[in-house]
C-alpha angles and dihedrals in degrees: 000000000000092000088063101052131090114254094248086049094055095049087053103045084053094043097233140101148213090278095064134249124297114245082244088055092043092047091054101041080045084056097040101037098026122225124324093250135104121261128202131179132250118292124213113277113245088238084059089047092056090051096053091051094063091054096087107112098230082053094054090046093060097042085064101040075048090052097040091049091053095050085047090058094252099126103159093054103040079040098059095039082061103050096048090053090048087055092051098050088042096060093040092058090048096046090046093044084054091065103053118088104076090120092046093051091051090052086062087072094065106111095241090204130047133190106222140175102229125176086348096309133105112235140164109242136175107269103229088064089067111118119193101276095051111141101217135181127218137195140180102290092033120131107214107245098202142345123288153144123274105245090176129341123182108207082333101179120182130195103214113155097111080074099033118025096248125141097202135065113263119232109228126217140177091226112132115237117216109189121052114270128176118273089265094056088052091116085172102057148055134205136221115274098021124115141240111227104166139028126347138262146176114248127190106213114240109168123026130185121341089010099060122089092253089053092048087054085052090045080056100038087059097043098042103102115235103227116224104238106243104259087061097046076048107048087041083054100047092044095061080051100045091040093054079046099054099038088059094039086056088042090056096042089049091052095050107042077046091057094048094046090060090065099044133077093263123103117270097238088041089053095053093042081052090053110041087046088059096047081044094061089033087062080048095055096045095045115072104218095174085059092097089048098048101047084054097053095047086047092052090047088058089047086062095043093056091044088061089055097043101274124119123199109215092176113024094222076065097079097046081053085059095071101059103048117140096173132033111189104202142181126245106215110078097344097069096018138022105269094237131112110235131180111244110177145345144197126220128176087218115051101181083058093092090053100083109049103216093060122126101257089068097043095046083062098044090045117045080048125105100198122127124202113220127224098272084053099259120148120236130188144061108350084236095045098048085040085062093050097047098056085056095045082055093049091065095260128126121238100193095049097054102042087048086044098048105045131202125260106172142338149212107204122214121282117184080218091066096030087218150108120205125184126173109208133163114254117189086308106325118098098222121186099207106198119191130183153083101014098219082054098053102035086058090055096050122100096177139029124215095243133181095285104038136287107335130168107288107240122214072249097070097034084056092053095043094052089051092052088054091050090051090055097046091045089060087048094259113154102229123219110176110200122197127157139203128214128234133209089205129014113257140166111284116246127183095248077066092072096067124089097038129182108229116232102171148268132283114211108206132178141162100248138203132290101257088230092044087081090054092037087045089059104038079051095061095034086057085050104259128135107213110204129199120230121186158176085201128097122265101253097055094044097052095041086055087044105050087044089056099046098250103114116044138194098297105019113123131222127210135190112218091256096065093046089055101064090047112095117230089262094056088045093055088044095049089024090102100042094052112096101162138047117196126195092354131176144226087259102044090057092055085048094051080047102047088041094058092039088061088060100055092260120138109223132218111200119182124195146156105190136070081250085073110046107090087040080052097046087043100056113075094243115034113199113186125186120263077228097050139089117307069232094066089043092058104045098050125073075225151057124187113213095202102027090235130153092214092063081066102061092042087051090057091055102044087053092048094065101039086053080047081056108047087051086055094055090045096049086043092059108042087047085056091046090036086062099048100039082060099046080051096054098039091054081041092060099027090065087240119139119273101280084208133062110201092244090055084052092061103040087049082060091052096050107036104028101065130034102033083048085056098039080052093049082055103066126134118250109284108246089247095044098122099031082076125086116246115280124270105251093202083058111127116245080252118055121197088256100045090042091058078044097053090034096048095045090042098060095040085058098044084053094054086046095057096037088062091050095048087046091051103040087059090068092034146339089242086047101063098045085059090045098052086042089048099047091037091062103038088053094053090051094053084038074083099074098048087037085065088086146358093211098027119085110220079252108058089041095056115250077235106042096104103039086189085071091055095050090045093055091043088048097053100044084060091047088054084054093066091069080055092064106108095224085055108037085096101059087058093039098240121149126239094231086062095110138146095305087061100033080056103054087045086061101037092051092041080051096063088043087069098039095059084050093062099052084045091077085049089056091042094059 
């Protein structure tokens, strides 16, 4: 590995040198290595896309019932039927073509422009013509163009957490690093797509396109396998199974009404086109073509619904993934904290020292501190540093007005060699020299410690207790500063040798806390059934402290850095898989892995992620949740994006997606219940020898009343009480449960007894009678159907008659829609007889009430 070779060993392994390569030397390495840009395969074309989105079988049953109709002469229906399956392919297209772009996205990090020693002079030269060898220059704004070995930086600072997780800017050094250490711990060198945010430094290239970091993300990004949710993986399912149903139902119908008309009056070809027409808009009535619609339309409610609470749907199954998520795999910084460092606690040998505001503990913190405040009042600087500003601004001191009215002499800045910040300012008339950094550092430089009664010789004693203190903090993932001063007869220019026989003042214990609602979201999680699971860049320390004082990680769970889960097999991971609930210093690699793993027990798994670093381990969960704050990478690569980068949204957006999953089942019970009735009135008249109860024409405008708007009005109810006490749903649960299929069986025969009583009842005063009254009551049934089809558990009553108002307006809707076959200019086109009045109407609803109303005292029965 580069990182752990010396600088001259590198030049050499590369064959180049500080002066630069030769053109002859960068022609042959650009023939040899390729150009320094990303590369990603082919995607599906949207033609083909359109294609794949009629090859549901349900789909293909009704482009040939569509086709069939039309050469029949039966334009409207086989029209409609059309139009309604366009629409479809057409918003599945758009939905799937939003979320491309990932790669390109990723290919907008490359740095366009790089800084190079060629033939011995410097020039400025489009990035993607760098070859492995380049001697580049960087400086604070640069994007890196490639990945490469630190030859000399001076103050050289990266932002790299797109790529590692970290918060903070990385100092970068030319040091060379002998064991083995995690892409994050790699001082000596940078990565394409970083930044440079401080200082400036020379790099030698050692890794271009493909090869880089960045091209291997991309290499993973392409390869990571995008799940389909489980209603899809379910309807898809169901549909195979209901195709192959209904093929062999119309067959049968078709055989049979054939078989009788051999024996009528009718011709005989008459008599075939009759009957196939009828098995033809049987196979229309029993299949829900507005199913994918619906389901749609109830997913992009809930799509709504989550944007007002933070949480943005990139691809609408998403949500319906949502609700059976058994695993979120979250990050630490700013998801499960602030994302602001905050100062937490602090140790001073002197306690009435903080009492008066100008002493030397606070203005230590406010002096040896480079961090400006902008004109809205923001502060700007390092997190520490600002940390450190805002704990005195709290304390009622301003920061302006001490660090204009104790000026700076001299300074020392931070090196991360020393460990250590010095800064000489006047104070009233003292020259004091304040020095600030890594405790152990400073404590072994003291000589004395600022005690109750002044200044006084520091004692192995003290040092002893000091350093425990210091332990105490680290060990409860506090990030530990120690501050001390020296006083100066004149003012002078700061050396190092300044920076020895040190008074004490104390330490300062930071950290970047929880968020105050993660406590109450961690516990409704696991109540609900779900194992949240901490992924970060962070050490282990840190992480499991954070964990185990939010809850997330409990008594006997385990943590593990990605070092050590490297070096377990597949078969010790799923063996140790339940009881890991934080992942410390992970890669790229490791996240797809804890996915993977999960994913090869059943579980669906939520990841969440703002870097490039995150993007294949996104695309690989089944639900990818990015941060509002993150990469457009990210963005691209995740089914959502969180506006405010908050754990809680999380937990809002599962339930959100649990009961829009709860009420596509109801409209999909709804609607094979309602099928389910009239397919059995069909085949009772059928083998009873009775005449057909229903005309085509009736079939398809049954559909039209009854299929749409109270499955919609049902997609549209509010959370069940009890939503998020259950345990995520199977995913390899069937689209009928035990429960839901009583419920669909049950409804549907009720429906299909009512059906056959109107026709009995009808036929009784005439044959023509009795087909209105089966249409009427059919369709009246499967209205009020609406009110029992709210919940399985629930009774009408304990819900509240008037709690979705959408159901109401369905019902009044459809009833409205029915009266148009009562229009006596119409009543011939739906074959219903003059003579039908309120006597009959009556009857229709009377019998379609106490429909209702067994469906009803079905869920009693049921429980």
């Amino acid at each position: 590995m580069f990182y752990q070779k010396s600088n001259e060993e590198v030049l050499n392994e590369l064959k180049t040198s500080v002066k630069g390569l030769t053109e002859v030397e960068v022609k042959e390495r650009q023939e040899k290595y390729g150009l320094n840009e990303l590369k990603e395969k082919e995607g599906t074309s949207t033609f083909q896309m359109i294609i794949d989105s009629f090859k549901d079988p349900l789909v293909i049953i009704l482009l040939i019932a569509a086709v069939v109709q039309m050469f029949l002469g039966e334009m409207v229906e086989s029209l409609v039927i059309f139009i309604v399956l366009i629409l479809n392919s057409i918003l599945g297209v758009v939905q799937s073509k939003k979320a491309e772009g990932a790669l390109e996205a990723l290919k907008n990090f490359s740095a366009p422009m790089a800084k190079v020693i060629r033939n011995g002079k410097r020039e400025t030269i489009p990035a993607k013509d760098l070859v492995p060898g380049d001697i580049i220059f960087l400086e604070a704004g640069d994007y890196i163009p490639g990945d490469g070995r630190v030859i000399e930086g001076q103050s050289l600072k990266v932002e790299e957490g797109m790529l590692t997780g970290e918060s903070e800017a990385i100092l970068k050094n030319s040091e060379t690093i002998e064991k083995e250490v995690p892409l994050g711990d790699r001082k000596n060198f940078v990565y394409s797509g970083s930044m440079v945010v401080y200082g400036r430094g020379t790099v030698v290239i050692t890794n271009t396109g493909m090869t880089t970091e960045m091209g291997k993300i991309a290499h993973l990004i392409e390869n990571a396998q995008e799940e389909e949710t489980p209603l899809q993986k379910n309807l898809e399912k169901f549909s195979k199974k209901l195709g192959i149903w209904i093929t062999i139902l119309c067959l049968i119908i078709f055989i049979i009404m054939a078989i009788r008309g051999l024996g009528g009056k009718e011709d005989l070809t008459e008599s075939l086109i009759k009957s196939f027409m009828f098995a033809v808009a049987v196979a229309v009535a029993a299949i829900p073509e507005a199913l994918s619609s619906i389901v749609t339309i109830v997913l992009a409610v809930g799509t709504n619904t989550m944007a007002k609470r933070h949480a943005i749907i990139r691809k609408l199954h998403a949500v319906e993934t949502l609700g059976s998520t058994g695993i979120i795999c979250t990050d630490k910084t700013g998801t499960l904290t602030q994302n602001k460092m905050t100062v937490e606690n602090y140790y001073v040998e002197n306690k009435n020292i903080l009492e008066n505001k100008e002493n030397l503990f606070y203005l230590g913190m406010g002096l040896v501190n480079d961090s400006q405040i902008d004109k809205e009042g923001k502060l700007l600087g390092d997190p520490t540093e600002t940390a450190l500003v805002d704990y005195i601004i709290k304390n009622g001191i301003d920061y302006k007005e001490i660090r204009n009215k104790n000026s700076r002499i001299s300074e020392i800045p931070f090196d991360s060699d020393r460990k250590l910040m010095s800064t000489l300012n006047k104070v009233n008339l003292d020259n004091i020299m304040f020095i600030k950094g890594a405790p152990d550092v400073i404590i072994n430089r003291c000589d004395k410690i600022l005690g109750e009664d002044g200044e006084r010789e520091i004692t192995l004693e003290d040092k002893n207790r000091l350093f425990k203190e210091n332990e105490s903090f680290s060990k409860n993932a506090l990030r530990v500063l120690a501050i001390g001063y020296k006083k100066y007869y004149e003012p002078k220019k700061l050396e190092l040798d300044d920076e020895y026989n040190i008074t004490f003042i104390g330490l300062i214990a930071m950290m970047d806390p929880p968020r105050e609602e993660v406590f109450a979201a961690i516990k409704e999680a696991k109540s609900a059934g779900i194992k949240p699971i901490m992924i970060t860049g962070d050490h282990k320390i840190t992480a499991s402290a954070i964990g185990k004082k939010i809850g997330l990680m409990e008594e006997n769970d385990l943590a593990l850095t990605g070092s050590e889960l490297d070096s377990l097999t597949d078969e010790e991971l799923d063996e140790k898989l339940e009881e890991i609930s934080v992942y410390a210093r992970v890669s790229p690699e490791n996240k797809i892995r804890i996915v993977q793993a999960w994913q090869r027990k059943g579980k669906v798994t939520a990841m969440t992620g703002d870097g490039v670093n995150d993007a294949p381990a996104l695309k690989q969960a089944n639900i990818g949740i990015a941060m509002g704050s993150g990469t457009e990478v990210a963005k691209g690569s995740a089914e959502m994006v969180l506006t405010d980068d908050n754990f809680v949204t999380i937990v809002h957006a599962i339930e959100t997606g649990r009961t829009v999953y709860e009420n596509i089942k109801k409209a999909i019970n709804y609607l094979f219940a309602g099928n389910l009735g009239a397919i059995i009135a069909i085949l009772f008249a059928l083998f009873a020898g009775w005449e057909n109860p229903f005309t085509p024409l009736q079939l398809l405008f049954i559909n039209l009343i009854n299929d749409s708007m109270p499955a919609i009005a049902l997609g549209l109810e509010k959370p069940e009480k009890s939503i998020m006490d259950r345990k995520p749903r199977d995913p390899k649960e069937g689209l009928f449960t035990k429960t839901s299929l009583k419920a669909v069986i049950g409804r549907g025969i009720i429906i299909g007894i009512v059906v056959i009583l109107a026709q009995y009842i009808g036929d009784n005063i005439f044959h023509g009678m009795g087909e209105a009254m089966a249409f009427t009551t059919v369709v009246f049934s499967r209205i009020l159907q609406t009110f029992p089809a709210r919940s399985e558990r629930d009774s009408l009553i304990s819900l509240g008659i008037f709690t979705n108002k959408y159901v109401i307006l369905a019902v009044v809707v459809c009833f409205g829609i029915y009266g148009i076959s009562l229009i006596p200019s119409l009543r011939g086109i739906f074959d219903i007889p003059n003579t039908f009045g309120f006597y009959e109407l009556g009857t229709c609803f009377g019998l379609s009430f106490i429909a209702m109303l067994l469906m009803e005292f079905q869920k009693k029965i049921s429980k």
